[in-house]
GUVO-500890 format. One record per residue (C-alpha): residue number from 1; residue in three letters; x, y, z. Coordinates in nm, 3 decimals. Layout:
% residues N
@loti = NUM&zapa = Ala&X = X&Y = Y&Z = Z
...
***
This chain:
% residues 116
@loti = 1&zapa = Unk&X = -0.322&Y = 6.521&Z = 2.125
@loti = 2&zapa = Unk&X = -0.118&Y = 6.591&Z = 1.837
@loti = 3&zapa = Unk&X = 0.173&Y = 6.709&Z = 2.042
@loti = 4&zapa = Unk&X = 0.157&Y = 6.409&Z = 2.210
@loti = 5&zapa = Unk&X = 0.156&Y = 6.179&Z = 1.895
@loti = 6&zapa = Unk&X = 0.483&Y = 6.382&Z = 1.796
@loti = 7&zapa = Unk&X = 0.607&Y = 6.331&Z = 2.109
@loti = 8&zapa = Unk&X = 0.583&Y = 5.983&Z = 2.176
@loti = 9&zapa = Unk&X = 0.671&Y = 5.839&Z = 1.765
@loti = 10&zapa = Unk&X = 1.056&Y = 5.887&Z = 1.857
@loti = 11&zapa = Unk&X = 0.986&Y = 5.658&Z = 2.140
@loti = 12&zapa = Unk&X = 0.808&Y = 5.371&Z = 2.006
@loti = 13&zapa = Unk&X = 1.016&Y = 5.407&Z = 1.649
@loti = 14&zapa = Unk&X = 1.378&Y = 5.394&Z = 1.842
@loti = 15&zapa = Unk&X = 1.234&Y = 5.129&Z = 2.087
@loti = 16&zapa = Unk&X = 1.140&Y = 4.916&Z = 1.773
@loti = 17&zapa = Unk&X = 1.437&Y = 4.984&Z = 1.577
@loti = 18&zapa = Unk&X = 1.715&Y = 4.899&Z = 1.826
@loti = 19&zapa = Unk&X = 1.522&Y = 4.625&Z = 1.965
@loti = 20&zapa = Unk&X = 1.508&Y = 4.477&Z = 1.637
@loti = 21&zapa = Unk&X = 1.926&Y = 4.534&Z = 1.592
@loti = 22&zapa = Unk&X = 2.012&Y = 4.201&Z = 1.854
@loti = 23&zapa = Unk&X = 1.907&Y = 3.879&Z = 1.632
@loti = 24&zapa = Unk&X = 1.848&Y = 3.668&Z = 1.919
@loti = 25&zapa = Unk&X = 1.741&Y = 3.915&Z = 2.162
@loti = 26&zapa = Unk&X = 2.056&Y = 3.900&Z = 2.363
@loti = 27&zapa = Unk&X = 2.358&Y = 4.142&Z = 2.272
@loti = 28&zapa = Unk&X = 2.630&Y = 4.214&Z = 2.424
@loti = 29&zapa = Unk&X = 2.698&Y = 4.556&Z = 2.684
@loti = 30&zapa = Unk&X = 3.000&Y = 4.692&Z = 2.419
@loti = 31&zapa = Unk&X = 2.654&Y = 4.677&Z = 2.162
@loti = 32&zapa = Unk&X = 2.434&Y = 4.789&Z = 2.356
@loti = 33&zapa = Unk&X = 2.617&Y = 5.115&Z = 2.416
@loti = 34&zapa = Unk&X = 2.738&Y = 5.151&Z = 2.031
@loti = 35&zapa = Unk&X = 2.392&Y = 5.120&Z = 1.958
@loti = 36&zapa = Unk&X = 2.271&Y = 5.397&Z = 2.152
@loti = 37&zapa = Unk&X = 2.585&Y = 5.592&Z = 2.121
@loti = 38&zapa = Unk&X = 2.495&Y = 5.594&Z = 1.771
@loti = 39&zapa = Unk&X = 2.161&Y = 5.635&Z = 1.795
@loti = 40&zapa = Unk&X = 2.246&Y = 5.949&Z = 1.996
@loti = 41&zapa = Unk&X = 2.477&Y = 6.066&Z = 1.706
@loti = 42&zapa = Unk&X = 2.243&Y = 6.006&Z = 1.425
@loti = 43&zapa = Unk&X = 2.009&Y = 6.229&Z = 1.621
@loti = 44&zapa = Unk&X = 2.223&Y = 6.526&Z = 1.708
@loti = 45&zapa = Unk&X = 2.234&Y = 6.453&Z = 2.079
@loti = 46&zapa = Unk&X = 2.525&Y = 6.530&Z = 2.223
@loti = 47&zapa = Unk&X = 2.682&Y = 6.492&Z = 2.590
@loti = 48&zapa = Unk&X = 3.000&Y = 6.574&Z = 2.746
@loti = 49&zapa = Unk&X = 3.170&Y = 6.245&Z = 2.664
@loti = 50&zapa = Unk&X = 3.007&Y = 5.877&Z = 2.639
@loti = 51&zapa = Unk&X = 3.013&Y = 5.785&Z = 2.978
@loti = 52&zapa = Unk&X = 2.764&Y = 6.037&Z = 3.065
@loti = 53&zapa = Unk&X = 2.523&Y = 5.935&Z = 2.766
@loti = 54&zapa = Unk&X = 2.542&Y = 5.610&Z = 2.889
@loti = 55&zapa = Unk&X = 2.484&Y = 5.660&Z = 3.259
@loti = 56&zapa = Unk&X = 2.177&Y = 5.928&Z = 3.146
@loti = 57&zapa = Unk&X = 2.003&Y = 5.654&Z = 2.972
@loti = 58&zapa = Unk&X = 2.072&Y = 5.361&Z = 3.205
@loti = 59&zapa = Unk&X = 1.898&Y = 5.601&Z = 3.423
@loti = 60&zapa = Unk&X = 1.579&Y = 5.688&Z = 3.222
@loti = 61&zapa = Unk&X = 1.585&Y = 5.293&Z = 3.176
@loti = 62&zapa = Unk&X = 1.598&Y = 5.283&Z = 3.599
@loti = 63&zapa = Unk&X = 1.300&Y = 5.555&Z = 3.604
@loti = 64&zapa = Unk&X = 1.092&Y = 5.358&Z = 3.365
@loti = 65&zapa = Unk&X = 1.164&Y = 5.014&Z = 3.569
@loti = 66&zapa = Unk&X = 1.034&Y = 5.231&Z = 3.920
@loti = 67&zapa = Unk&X = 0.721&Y = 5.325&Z = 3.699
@loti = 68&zapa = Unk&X = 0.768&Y = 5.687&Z = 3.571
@loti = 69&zapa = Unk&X = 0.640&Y = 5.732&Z = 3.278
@loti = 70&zapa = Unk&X = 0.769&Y = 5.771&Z = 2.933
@loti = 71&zapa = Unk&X = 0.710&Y = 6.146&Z = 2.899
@loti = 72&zapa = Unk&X = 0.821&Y = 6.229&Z = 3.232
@loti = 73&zapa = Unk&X = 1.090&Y = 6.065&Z = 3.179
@loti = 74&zapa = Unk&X = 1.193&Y = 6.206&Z = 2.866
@loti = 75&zapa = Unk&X = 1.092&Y = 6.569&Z = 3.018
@loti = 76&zapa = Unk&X = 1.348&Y = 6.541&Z = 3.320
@loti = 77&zapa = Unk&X = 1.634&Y = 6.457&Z = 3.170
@loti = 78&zapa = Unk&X = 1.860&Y = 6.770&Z = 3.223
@loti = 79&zapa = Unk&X = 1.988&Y = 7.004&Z = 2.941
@loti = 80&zapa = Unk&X = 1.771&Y = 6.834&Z = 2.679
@loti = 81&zapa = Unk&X = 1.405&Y = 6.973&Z = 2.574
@loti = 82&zapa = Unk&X = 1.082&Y = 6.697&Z = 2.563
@loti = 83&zapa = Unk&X = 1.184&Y = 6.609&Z = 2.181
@loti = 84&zapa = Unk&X = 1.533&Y = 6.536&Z = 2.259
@loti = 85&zapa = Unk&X = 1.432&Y = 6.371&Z = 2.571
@loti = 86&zapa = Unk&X = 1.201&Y = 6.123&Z = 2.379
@loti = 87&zapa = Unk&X = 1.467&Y = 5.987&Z = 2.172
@loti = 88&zapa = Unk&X = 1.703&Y = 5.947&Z = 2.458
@loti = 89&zapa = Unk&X = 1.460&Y = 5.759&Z = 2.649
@loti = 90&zapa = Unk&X = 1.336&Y = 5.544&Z = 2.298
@loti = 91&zapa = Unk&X = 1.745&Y = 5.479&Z = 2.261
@loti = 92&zapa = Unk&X = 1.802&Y = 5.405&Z = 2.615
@loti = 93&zapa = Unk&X = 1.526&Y = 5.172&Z = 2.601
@loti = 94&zapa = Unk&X = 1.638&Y = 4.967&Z = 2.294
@loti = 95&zapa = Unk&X = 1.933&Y = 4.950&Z = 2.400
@loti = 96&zapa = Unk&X = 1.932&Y = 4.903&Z = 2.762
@loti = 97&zapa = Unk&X = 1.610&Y = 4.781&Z = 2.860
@loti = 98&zapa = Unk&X = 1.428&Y = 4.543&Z = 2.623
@loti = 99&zapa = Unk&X = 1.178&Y = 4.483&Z = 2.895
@loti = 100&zapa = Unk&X = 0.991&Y = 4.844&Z = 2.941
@loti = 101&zapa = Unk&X = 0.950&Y = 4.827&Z = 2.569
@loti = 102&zapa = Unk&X = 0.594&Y = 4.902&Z = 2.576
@loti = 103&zapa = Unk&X = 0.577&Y = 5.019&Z = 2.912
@loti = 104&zapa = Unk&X = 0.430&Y = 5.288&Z = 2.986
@loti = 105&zapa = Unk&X = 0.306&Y = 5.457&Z = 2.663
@loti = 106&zapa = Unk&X = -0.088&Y = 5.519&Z = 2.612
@loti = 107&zapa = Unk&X = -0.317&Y = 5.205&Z = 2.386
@loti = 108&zapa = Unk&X = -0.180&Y = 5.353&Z = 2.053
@loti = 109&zapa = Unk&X = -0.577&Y = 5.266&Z = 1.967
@loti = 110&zapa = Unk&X = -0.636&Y = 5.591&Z = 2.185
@loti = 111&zapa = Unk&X = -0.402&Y = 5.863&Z = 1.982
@loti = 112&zapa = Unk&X = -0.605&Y = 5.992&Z = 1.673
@loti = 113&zapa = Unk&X = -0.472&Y = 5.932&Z = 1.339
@loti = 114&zapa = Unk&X = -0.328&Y = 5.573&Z = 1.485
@loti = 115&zapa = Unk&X = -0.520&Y = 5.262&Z = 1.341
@loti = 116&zapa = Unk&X = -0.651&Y = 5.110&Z = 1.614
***
């Protein structure tokens, strides 16, 4: 269970964090993408170019929408281990879909050490 704690606190923390950068809720693409190019960078993740950063996370945001879930997800995206995966898919998500914010991810009442 621990593993999975570690796992899944890059998720909800860059979910919550670039959610939280659009005041209104409603940024524009060009922010979107330097948001998660940046949250990329701050992370050490690091693609060919930015066109394929962006098109792997619109595509873990696609795989979340068809009901995958987080962790698989994050473990399928190619060239990047479970860790790296997580913060792809918790950047993708703040960035590129608001709405699977949430999704997916256990009752945070059910991972020990979480108040419930």
């Amino acid at each position: 269970m621990r593993a999975r704690l570690l796992f899944i606190a890059p998720v909800i923390a860059g979910a919550a964090f670039l959610g939280a950068c659009s005041d209104d809720g409603s940024s524009s693409d060009s922010t979107d993408r330097a948001a998660y190019l940046k949250a990329l960078e701050a992370s050490n993740i690091t693609f060919a170019n930015d066109d394929e950063a962006v098109a792997v996370g619109e595509q873990a945001c696609a795989d979340l929408k068809a009901g995958k879930s987080v962790l698989e997800v994050a473990q399928n995206i190619e060239g990047k281990d479970a860790g790296q995966g997580a913060i792809i898919v918790g950047a993708a998500t703040g960035s590129f879909c608001r709405d699977q914010i949430g999704m997916n991810l256990p009752e945070l009442s059910t991972i020990p050490g979480l108040p419930g």
